[in-house]
C-alpha positions in Angstrom: 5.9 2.5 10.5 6.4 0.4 7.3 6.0 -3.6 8.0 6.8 -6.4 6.0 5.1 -9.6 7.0 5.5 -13.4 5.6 2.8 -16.1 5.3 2.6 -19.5 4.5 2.1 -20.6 0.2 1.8 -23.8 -0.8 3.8 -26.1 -3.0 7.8 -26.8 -3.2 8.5 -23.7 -4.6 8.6 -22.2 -0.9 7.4 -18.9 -1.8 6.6 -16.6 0.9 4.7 -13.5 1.1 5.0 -9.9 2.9 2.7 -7.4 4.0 3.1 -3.4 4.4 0.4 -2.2 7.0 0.5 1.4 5.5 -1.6 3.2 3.9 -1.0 3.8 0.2 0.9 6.5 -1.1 -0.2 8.5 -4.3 2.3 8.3 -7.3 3.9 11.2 -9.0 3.5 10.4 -13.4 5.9 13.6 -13.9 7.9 13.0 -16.9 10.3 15.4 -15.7 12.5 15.3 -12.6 9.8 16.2 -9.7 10.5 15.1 -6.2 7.5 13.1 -4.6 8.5 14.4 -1.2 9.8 17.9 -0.2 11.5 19.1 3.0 13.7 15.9 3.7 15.6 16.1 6.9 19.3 17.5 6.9 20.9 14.1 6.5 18.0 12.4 4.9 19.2 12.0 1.4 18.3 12.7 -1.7 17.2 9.8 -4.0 16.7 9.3 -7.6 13.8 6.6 -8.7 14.2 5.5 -12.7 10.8 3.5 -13.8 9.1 1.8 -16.5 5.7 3.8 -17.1 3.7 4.4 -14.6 0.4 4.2 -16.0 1.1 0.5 -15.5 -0.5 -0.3 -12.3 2.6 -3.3 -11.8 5.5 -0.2 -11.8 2.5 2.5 -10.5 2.7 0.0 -7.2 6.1 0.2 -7.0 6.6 3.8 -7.3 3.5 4.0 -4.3 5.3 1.3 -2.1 9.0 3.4 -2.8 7.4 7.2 -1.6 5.9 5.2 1.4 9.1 4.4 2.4 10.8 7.2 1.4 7.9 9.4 4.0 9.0 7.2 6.6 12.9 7.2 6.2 12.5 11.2 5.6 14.4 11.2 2.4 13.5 13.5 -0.5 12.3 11.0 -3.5 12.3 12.3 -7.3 10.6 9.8 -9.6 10.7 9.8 -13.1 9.1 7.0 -16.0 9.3 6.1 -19.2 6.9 6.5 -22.1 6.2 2.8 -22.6 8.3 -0.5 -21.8 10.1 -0.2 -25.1 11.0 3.5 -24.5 14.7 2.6 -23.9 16.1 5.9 -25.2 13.3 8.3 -23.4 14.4 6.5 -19.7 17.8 6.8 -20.4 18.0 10.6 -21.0 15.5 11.2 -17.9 18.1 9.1 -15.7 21.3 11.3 -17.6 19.1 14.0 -16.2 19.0 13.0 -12.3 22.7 12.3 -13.0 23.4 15.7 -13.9 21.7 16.6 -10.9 23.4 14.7 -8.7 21.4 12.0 -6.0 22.8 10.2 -3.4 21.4 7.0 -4.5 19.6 5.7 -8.1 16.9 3.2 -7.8 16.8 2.1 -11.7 13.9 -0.2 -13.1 14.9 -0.3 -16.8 13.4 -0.9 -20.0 16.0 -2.9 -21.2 18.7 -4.9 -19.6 21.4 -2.2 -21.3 19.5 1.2 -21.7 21.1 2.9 -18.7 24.7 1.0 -18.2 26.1 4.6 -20.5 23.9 6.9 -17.7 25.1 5.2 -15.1 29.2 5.4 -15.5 29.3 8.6 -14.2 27.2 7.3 -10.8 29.3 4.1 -10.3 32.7 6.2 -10.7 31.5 8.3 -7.9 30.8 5.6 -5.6 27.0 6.8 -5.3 24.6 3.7 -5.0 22.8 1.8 -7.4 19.7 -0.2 -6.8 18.8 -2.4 -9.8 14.8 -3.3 -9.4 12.7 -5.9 -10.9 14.4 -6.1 -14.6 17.8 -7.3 -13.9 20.7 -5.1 -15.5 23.0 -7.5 -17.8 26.2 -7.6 -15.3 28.7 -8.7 -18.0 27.6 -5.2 -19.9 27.6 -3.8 -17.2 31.3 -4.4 -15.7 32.7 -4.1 -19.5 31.2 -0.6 -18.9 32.7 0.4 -15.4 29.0 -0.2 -13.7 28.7 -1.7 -10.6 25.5 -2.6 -9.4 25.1 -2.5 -5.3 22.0 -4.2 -4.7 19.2 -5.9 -7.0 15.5 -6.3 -5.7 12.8 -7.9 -7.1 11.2 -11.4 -8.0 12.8 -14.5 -8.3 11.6 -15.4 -11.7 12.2 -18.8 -11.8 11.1 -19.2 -8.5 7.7 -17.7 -9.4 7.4 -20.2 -12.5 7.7 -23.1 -10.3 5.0 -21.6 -8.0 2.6 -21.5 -10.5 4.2 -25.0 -11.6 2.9 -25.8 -8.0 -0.3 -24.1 -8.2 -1.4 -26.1 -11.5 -0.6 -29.3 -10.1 -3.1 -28.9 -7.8 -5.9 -27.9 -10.4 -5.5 -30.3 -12.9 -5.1 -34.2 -12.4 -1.2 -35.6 -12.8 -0.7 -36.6 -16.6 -2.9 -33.8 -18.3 -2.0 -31.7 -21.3 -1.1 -28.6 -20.6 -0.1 -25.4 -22.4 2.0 -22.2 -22.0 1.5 -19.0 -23.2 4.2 -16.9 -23.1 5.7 -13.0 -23.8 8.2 -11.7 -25.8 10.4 -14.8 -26.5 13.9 -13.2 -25.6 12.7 -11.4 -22.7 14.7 -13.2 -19.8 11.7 -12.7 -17.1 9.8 -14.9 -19.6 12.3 -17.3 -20.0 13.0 -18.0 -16.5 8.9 -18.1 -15.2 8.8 -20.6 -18.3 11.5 -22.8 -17.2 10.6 -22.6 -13.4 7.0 -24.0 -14.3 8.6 -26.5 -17.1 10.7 -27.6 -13.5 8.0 -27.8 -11.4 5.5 -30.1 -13.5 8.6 -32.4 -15.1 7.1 -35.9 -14.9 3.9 -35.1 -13.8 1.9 -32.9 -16.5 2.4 -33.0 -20.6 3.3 -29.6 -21.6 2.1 -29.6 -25.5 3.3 -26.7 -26.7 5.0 -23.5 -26.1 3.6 -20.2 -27.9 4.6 -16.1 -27.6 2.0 -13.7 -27.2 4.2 -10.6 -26.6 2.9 -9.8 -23.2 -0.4 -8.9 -25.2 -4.5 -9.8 -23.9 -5.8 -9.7 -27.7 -3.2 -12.1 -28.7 -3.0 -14.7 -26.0 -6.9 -14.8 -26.1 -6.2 -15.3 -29.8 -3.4 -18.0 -29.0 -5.8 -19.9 -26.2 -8.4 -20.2 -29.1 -6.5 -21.9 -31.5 -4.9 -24.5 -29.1 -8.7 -24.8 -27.4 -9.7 -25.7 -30.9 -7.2 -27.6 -31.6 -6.1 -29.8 -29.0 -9.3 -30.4 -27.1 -7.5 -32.7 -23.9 -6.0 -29.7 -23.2 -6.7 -28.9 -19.2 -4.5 -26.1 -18.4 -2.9 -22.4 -19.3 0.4 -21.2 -17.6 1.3 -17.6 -18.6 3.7 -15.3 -17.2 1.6 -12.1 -17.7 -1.4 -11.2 -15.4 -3.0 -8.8 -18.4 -2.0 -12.7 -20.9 -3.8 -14.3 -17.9 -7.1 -12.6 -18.5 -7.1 -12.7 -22.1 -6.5 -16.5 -22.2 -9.1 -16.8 -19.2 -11.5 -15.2 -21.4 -10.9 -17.6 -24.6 -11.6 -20.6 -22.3 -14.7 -18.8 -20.9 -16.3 -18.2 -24.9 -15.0 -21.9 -25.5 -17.5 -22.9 -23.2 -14.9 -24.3 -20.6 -15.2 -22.0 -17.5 -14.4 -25.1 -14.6 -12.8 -27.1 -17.0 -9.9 -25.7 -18.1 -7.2 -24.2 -15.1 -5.5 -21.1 -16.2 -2.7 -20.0 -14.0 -1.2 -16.3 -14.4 1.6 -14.8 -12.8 1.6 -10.8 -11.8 -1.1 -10.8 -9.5 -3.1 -8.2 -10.7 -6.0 -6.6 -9.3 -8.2 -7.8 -12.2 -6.9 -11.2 -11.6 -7.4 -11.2 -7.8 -11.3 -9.8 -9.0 -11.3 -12.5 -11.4 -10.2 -15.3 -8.9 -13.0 -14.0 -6.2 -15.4 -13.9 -9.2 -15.0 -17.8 -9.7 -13.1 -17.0 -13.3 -9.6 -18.3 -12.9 -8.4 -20.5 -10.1 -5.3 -19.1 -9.0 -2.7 -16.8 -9.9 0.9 -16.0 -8.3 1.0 -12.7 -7.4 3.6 -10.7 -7.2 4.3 -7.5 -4.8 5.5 -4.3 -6.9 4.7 -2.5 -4.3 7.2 -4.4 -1.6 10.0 -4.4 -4.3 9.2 -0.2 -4.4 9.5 -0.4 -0.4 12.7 -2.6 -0.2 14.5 -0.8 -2.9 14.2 2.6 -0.4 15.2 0.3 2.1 18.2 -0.5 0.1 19.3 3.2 -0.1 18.4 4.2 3.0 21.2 1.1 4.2 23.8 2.3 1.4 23.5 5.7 2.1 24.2 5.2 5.8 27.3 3.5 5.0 26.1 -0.1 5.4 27.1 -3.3 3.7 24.1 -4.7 2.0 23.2 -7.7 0.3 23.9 -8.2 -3.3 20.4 -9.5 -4.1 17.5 -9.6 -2.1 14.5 -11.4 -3.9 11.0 -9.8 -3.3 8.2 -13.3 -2.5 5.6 -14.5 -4.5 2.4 -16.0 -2.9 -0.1 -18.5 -4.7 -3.3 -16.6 -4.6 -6.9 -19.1 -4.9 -10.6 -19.0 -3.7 -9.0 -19.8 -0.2 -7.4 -15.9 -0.2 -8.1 -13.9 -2.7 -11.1 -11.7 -1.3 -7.7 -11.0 1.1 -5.4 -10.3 -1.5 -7.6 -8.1 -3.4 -8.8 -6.2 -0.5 -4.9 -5.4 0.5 -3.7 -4.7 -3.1 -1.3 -3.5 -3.8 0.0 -4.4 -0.3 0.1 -8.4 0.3 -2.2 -9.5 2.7 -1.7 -9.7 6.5 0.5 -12.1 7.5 3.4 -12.5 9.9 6.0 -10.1 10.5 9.5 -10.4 8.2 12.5 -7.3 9.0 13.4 -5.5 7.0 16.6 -7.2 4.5 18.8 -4.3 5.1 18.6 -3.5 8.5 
């Protein structure tokens, strides 16, 4: 059976964290409609699972945590990906695709906060389900379109932010410059984790400037450098990108400032969780793909059966540092063991 379980984080951002104790599906990286389970139960269902690409290990969890709940609620899962994050036309003729098909529910984790809305009018005028994970879908678009969205699951953005708002304060004394690193400057994830860590340190930490780095290692090393250079007070890096997180940590490590200089990353990757246990950076905020994955099965499973749901369900963060990391990384992609949270839909 599939478990969700909630620790204890630290800071005001009252993040909490879950726990699956499963064992870890394997991932279908079909391009074409292939259902990751065969031989669903009369009854069971038949769900449709739209993704970002899945050679990124963040949506590769999520697809692993969704087919382990799918086994377990004995509906048939197809999952399909895009090419790349910016493939907004190849996603949206997989989904037309599963549409044509016909599901009883659509999971959709797009590339863009509009690429599907056109896909999805034929869904929403049937009254089929539709999950929105992680990337929120642009609601206004969407109800100029005839789209209505029945649940959305994922992170809290903001909320994140301020956790790693919460995690820095603790690394660095109060009054020291810090700097932010951030992705593509219109993406709203990016925005929000930005302003939940601008929140969290008002009054307490300089921020002295605000770069983008376009979600990309090679340039937020290259970013890190130049502010390393030239702002030497500098004491901190917030970034909203795990992959940013490793790049900038690497800049401060060829600076000479390993110890000296806190970088905080939010994702929560397994390099990061490595890195953390390695004594590179000291903390990150990780997130849990692979719980979003889980709850948005959940989420069908609930619709499907006729239930009323919630309209958003936000998936925890937990700050990860020395104290747990060697946990963390030994449960990835599942969160660490904790204590026991129900499932949102039941």
């Amino acid at each position: 059976m599939i478990t969700t379980t909630r620790m204890r984080t630290a800071g005001a951002a009252a993040a909490t964290a879950t726990i699956l104790a499963v064992a870890l599906a394997g991932c279908s990286s079909a391009t074409e409609p292939t259902p990751s389970t065969s031989g669903a139960p009369e009854g069971g269902g038949k769900v449709a699972f739209v993704i970002k690409p899945l050679d990124n290990t963040y949506f590769g969890a999520m697809a692993e945590g969704a087919e382990a709940a799918a086994k377990e609620a004995g509906v048939e899962l197809t999952v399909v990906a895009a090419e790349n994050v910016t493939d907004d036309s190849g996603q949206a003729s997989k989904l037309n695709a599963l549409v044509t098909a016909g599901y009883d529910c659509y999971i959709v984790n797009p590339t863009s906060q509009t690429n599907l809305l056109t896909g999805l009018v034929p869904v929403s005028d049937a009254g089929t389900p539709i999950v929105n994970l992680d990337l929120p879908i642009d609601l206004d678009a969407a109800k100029d379109a005839g789209v209505t969205v029945t649940t959305y699951v994922g992170t809290n953005n903001e909320t994140a932010g301020a956790a790693g708002g919460e995690a820095m304060l603790d690394l660095v004394d109060e009054g020291s410059q810090v700097a932010l690193i951030g992705g593509l400057v219109a993406d709203p994830g990016n925005i929000a984790r930005l302003a939940g860590f601008e929140k969290a340190v008002a009054g307490k930490l300089e921020i002295t400037q605000t770069v983008a780095a376009d979600f990309d290692k090679a340039k937020a090393k290259s970013a890190a450098a130049t502010i390393l250079i030239a702002n030497p007070d500098i004491k901190g890096f917030f970034t909203p990108s795990g992959d940013m997180a490793m790049g900038i940590q690497q800049a401060v490590e060829e600076a000479g400032l390993k110890g000296k200089v806190a970088v905080v990353g939010i994702d929560g990757t397994k390099d990061q969780l490595a890195d953390i246990v390695a004594g590179g950076q000291p903390a990150a905020i990780e997130q849990f793909p692979y719980l979003m994955g889980v709850q948005s099965v959940q989420a069908c499973v609930a619709a499907m059966g006729g239930k009323t749901i919630p309209e958003t369900v936000e998936t925890p963060v937990l700050i990860v540092n020395k104290d747990n990391a060697q946990a963390a990384l030994d449960a990835f992609p599942a969160p660490p063991a904790g204590f026991e949270v129900p499932n949102p839909f039941e």
